[in-house]
VOPAGU-2260 file (C-alpha; in pm, 1 decimal, decimal comma):
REM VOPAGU-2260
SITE   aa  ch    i         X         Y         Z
SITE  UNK   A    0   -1943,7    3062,7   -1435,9
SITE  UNK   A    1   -1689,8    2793,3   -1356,4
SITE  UNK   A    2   -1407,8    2790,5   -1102,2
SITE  UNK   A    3   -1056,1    2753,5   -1203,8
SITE  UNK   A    4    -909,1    2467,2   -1020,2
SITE  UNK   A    5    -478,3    2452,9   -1008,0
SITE  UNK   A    6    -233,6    2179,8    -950,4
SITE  UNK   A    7     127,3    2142,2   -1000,9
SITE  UNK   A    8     220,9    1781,8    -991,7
SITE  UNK   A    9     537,3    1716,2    -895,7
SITE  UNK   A   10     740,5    1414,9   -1046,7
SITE  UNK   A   11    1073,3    1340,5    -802,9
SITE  UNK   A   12    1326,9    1181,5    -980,2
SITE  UNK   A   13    1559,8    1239,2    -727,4
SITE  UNK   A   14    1931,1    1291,7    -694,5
SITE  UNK   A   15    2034,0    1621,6    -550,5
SITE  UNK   A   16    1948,9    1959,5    -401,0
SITE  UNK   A   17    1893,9    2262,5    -565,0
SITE  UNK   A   18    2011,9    2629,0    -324,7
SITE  UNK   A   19    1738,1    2719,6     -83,8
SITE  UNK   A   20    1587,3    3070,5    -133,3
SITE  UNK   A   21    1469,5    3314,5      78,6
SITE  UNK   A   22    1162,4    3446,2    -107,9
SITE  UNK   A   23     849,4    3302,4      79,8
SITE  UNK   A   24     670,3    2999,1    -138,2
SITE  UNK   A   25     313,3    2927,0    -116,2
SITE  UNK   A   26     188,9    2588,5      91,9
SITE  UNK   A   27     141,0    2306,8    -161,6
SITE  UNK   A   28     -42,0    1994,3     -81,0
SITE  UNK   A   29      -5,7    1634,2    -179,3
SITE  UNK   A   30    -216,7    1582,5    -499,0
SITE  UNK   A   31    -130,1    1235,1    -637,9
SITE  UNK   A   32     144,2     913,5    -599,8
SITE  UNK   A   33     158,3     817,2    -982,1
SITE  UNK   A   34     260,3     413,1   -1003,0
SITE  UNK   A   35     412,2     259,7   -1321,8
SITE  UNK   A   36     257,1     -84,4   -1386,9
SITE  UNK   A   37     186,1    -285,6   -1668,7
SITE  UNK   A   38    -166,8    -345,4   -1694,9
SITE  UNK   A   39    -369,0     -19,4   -1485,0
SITE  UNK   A   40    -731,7    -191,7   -1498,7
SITE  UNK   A   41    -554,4    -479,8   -1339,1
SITE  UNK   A   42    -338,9    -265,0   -1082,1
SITE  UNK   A   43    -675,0     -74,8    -973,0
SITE  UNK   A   44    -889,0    -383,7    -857,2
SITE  UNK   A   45    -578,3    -476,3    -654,8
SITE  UNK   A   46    -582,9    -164,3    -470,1
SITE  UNK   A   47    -931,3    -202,7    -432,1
SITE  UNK   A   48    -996,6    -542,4    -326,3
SITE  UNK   A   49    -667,8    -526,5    -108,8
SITE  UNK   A   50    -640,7    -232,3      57,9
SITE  UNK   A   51    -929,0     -93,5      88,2
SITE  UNK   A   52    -873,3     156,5    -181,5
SITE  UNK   A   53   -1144,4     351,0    -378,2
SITE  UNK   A   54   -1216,2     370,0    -702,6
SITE  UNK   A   55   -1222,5     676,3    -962,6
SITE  UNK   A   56   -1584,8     813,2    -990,9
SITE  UNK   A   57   -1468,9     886,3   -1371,1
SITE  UNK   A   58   -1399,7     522,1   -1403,8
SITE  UNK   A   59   -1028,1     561,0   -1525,8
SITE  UNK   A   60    -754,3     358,1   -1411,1
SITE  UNK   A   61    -634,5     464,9   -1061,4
SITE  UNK   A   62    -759,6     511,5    -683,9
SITE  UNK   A   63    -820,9     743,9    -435,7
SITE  UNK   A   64    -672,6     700,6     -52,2
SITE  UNK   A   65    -883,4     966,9      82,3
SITE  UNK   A   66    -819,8    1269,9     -71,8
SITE  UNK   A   67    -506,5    1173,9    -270,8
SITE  UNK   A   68    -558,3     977,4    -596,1
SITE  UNK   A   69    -302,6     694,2    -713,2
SITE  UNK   A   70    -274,3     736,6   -1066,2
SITE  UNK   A   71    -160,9     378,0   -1251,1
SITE  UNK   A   72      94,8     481,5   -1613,8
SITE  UNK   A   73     181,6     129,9   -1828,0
SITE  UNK   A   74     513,9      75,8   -1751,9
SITE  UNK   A   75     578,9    -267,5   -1936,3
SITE  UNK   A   76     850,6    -305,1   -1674,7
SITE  UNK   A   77     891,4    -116,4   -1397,0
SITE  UNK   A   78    1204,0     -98,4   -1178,2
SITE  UNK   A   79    1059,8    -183,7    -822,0
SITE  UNK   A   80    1087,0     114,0    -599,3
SITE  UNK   A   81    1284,6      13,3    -314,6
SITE  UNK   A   82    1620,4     188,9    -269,6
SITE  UNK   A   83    1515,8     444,4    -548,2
SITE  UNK   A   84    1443,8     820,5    -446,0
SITE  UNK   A   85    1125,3     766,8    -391,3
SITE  UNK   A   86    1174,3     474,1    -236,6
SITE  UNK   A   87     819,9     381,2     -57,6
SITE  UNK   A   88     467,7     497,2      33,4
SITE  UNK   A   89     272,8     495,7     371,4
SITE  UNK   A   90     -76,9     346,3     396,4
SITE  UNK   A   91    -225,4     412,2     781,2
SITE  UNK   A   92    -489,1     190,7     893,4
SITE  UNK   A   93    -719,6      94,4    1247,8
SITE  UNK   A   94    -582,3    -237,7    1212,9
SITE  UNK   A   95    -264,5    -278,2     978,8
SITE  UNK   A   96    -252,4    -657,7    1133,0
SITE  UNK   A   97    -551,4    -743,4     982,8
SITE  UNK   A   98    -439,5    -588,7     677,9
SITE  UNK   A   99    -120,2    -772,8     608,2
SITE  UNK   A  100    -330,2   -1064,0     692,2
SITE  UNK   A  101    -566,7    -999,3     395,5
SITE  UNK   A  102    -276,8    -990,6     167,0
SITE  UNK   A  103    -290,2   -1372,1     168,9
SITE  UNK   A  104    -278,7   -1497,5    -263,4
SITE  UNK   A  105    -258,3   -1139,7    -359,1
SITE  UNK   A  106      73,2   -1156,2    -506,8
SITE  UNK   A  107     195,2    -864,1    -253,0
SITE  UNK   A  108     535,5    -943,0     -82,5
SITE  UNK   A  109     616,2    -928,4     271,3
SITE  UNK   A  110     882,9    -774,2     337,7
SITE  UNK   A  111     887,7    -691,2     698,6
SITE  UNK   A  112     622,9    -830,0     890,6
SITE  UNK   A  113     404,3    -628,6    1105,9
SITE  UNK   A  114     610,0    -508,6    1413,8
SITE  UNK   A  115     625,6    -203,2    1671,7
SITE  UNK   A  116     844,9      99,4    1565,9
SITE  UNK   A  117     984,7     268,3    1899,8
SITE  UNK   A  118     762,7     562,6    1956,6
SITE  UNK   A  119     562,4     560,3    1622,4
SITE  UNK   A  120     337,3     324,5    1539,4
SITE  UNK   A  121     284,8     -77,3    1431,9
SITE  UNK   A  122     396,3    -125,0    1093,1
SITE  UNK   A  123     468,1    -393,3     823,0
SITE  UNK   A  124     654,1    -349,5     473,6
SITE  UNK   A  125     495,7    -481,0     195,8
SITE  UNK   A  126     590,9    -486,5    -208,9
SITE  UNK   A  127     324,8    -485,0    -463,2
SITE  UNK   A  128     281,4    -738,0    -748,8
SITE  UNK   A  129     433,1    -493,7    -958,0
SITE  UNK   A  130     741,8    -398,5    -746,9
SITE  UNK   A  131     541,3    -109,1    -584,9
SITE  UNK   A  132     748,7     -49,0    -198,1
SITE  UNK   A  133     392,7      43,9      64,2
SITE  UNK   A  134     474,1      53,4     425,6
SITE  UNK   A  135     168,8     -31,4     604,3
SITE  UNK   A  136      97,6     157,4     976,1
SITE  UNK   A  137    -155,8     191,7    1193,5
SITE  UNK   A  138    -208,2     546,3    1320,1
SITE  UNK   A  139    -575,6     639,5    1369,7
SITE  UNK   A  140    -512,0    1007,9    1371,2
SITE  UNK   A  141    -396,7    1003,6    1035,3
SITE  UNK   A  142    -548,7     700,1     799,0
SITE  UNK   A  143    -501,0     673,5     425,6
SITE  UNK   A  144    -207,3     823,0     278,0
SITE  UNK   A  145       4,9     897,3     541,8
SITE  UNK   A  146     371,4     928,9     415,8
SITE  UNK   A  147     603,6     913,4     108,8
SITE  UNK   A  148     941,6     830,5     243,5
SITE  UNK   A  149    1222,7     928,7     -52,3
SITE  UNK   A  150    1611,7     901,3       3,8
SITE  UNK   A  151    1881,8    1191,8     -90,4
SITE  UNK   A  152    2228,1    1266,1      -8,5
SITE  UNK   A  153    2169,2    1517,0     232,9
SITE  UNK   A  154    1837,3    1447,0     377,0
SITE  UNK   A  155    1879,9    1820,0     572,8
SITE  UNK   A  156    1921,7    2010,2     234,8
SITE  UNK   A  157    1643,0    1820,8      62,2
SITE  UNK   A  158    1376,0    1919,5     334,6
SITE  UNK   A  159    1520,3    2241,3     320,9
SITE  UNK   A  160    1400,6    2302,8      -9,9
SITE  UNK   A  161    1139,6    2197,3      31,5
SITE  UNK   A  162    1041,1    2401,8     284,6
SITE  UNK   A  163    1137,2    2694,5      88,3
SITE  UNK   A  164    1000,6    2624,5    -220,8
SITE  UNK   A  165     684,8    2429,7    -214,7
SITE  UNK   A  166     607,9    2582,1     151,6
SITE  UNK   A  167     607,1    2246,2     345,2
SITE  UNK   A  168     494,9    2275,3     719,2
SITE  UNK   A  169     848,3    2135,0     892,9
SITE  UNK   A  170     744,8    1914,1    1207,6
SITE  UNK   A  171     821,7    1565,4    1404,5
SITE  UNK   A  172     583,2    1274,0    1355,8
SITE  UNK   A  173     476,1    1195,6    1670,6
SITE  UNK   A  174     761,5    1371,6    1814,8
SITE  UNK   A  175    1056,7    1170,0    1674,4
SITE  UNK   A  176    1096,1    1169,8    1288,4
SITE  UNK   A  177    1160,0    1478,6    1160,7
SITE  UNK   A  178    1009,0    1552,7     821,8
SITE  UNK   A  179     777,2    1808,7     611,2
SITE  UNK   A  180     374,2    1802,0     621,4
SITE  UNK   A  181     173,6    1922,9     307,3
SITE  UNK   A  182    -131,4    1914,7     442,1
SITE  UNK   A  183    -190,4    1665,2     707,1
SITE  UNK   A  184      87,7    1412,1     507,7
SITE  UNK   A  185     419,7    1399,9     555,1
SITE  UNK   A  186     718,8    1409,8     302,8
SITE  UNK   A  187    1005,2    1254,9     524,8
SITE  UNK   A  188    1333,9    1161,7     379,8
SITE  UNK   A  189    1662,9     888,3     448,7
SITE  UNK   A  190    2002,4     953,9     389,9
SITE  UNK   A  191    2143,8     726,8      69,8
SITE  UNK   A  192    2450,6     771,1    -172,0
SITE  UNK   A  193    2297,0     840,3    -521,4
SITE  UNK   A  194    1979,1     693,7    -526,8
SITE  UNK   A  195    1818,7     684,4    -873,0
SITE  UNK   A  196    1563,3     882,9    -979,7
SITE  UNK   A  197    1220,3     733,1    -956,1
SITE  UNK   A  198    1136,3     835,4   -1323,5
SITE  UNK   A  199    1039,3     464,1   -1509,6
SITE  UNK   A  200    1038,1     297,4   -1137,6
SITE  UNK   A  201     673,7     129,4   -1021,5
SITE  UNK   A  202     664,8     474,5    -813,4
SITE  UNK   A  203     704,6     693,2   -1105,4
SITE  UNK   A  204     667,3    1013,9    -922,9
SITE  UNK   A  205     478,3    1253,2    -654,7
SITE  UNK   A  206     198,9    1536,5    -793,0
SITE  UNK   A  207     139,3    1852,4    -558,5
SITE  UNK   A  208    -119,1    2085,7    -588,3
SITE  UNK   A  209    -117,9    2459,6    -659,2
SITE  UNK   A  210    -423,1    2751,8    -662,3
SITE  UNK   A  211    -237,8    2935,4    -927,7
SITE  UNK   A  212     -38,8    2727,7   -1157,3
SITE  UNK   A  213      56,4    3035,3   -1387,2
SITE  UNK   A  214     225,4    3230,3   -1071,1
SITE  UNK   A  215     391,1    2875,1    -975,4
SITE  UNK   A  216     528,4    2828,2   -1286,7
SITE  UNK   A  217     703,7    3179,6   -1270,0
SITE  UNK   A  218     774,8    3115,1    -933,1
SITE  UNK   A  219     979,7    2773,5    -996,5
SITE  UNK   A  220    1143,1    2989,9   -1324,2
SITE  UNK   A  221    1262,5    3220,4   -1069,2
SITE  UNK   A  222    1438,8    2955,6    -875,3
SITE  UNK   A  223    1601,5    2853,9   -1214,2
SITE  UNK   A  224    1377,9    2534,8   -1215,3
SITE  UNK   A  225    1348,4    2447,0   -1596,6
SITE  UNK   A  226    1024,8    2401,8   -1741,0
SITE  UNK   A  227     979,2    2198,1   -1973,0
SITE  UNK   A  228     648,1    2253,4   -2148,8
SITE  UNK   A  229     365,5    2473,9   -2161,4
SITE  UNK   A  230      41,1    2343,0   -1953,0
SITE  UNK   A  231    -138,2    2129,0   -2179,4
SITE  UNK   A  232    -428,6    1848,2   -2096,2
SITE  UNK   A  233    -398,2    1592,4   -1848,6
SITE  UNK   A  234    -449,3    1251,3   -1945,1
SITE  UNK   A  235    -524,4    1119,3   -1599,4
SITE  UNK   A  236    -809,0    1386,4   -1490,8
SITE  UNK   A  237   -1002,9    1595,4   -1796,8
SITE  UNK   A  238   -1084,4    1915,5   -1658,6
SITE  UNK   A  239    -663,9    1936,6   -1583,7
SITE  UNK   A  240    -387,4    2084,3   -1779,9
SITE  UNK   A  241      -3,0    1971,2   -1689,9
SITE  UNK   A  242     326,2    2041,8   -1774,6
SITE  UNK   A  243     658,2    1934,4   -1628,5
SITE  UNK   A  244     934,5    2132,0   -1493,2
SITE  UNK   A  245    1278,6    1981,1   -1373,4
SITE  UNK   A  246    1537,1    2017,7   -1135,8
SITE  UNK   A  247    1894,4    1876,4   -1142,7
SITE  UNK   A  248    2128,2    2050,9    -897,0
SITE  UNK   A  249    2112,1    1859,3    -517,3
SITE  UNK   A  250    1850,7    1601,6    -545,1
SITE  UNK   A  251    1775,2    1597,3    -884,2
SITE  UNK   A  252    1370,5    1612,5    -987,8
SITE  UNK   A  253    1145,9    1623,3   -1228,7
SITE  UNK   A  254     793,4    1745,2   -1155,4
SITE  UNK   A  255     455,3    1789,2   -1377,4
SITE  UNK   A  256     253,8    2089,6   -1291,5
SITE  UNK   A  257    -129,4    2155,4   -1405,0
SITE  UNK   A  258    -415,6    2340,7   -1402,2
SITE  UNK   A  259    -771,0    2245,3   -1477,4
SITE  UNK   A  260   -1150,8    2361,0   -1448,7
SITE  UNK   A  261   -1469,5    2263,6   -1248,1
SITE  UNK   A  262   -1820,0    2303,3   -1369,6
């Protein structure tokens, strides 16, 4: 017999904040960052030979950063990330000195250079060739993916719903940025005047993962999220179905939402 394996992958395009609800939601966790770049064969053995990430065991286009997989779209031209709502992702590492320092000839941008945030950690704030925003940190207790950092209007409203919808764990990274964890990763968010939504930006979107994608779906339906399509098969993983459902009242998102099957 085979296992039924859920996901609901959720796409932010950003812009504003649906009304919180009281009805308890179940805890999702971070499934995949999708990036929008032209050539994905090309993107991949940057990640790998860069920074450190792994590659698919299917072979496809894409990485893994522990857990979470970094699926790569072709997006002739991608919008570069920054100041979008998704406006960056978090890579931790032992040593992100060493790191930045490896970037030498890659192409990668330096945005910030490696420096001490108050309280935190060391960081540095790179770009990608293709206009991808990565903040690189170094916090052993939580390597890999560690953050997606996205931007709304009212930062307290959008963690709010959050909370209340996809059942994020509400916390303070290391005791000072307040934010959501799904799982051990954190969802934090910066305050910013109509930021864009990330939809056709080189960080396309954000995937979560569901165990029951049919009671999620009616769940989201009963929040007066649209949906916008049945599940049907996922391009990026086989044994997946997707959809995607969208919201447009406070932020503004748009989020794909699958199920799939294990041998």
């Amino acid at each position: 017999m085979r296992a039924v394996r859920r996901a609901v992958l959720v796409g932010l395009l950003l812009g504003s904040v649906p009304a919180a609800t009281t009805e308890a939601a179940e805890a999702l966790t971070y499934d995949h960052v999708h990036l929008g770049v032209p050539d994905p064969k090309v993107a991949t053995e940057w990640y790998v030979k860069y920074l450190g990430a792994t590659r698919r065991p299917d072979g496809m286009p894409g990485v893994f950063f522990g857990p979470t997989r970094f699926n790569m779209r072709v997006t002739a031209k991608p919008t570069p990330s920054d100041g979008a709502v998704v406006d960056h992702v978090a890579l931790s590492y032992t040593d992100v000195a060493a790191t930045v320092a490896g970037l030498a000839g890659s192409g990668a941008r330096v945005l910030e250079p490696v420096h001490q945030i108050p309280g935190l950690y060391r960081a540095a704030m790179i770009e990608d060739p293709w206009g991808v925003k990565l903040e690189l940190v170094e916090d052993p207790q939580l390597l890999g993916f560690h953050h997606a950092h996205t931007r709304a209007a009212d930062p307290a409203a959008m963690l709010r719903w959050f909370e209340d919808v996809f059942g994020g764990r509400r916390g303070m990274l290391k005791g000072r940025v307040e934010g959501l964890q799904f799982g051990p990763v954190w969802l934090l968010v910066d305050r910013a005047d109509n930021p864009p939504p990330s939809d056709g930006h080189a960080i396309d979107h954000l995937g979560f993962r569901t165990t029951d994608i049919t009671s999620e779906l009616a769940y989201l339906k009963g929040r007066n999220v649209p949906v916008l399509g049945e599940p049907r098969p996922d391009p990026n993983v086989a044994t997946t179905f997707a959809t995607f459902v969208e919201i447009r009242s406070v932020h503004g998102c748009s989020w794909s939402n699958s199920a799939g099957e294990d041998s």
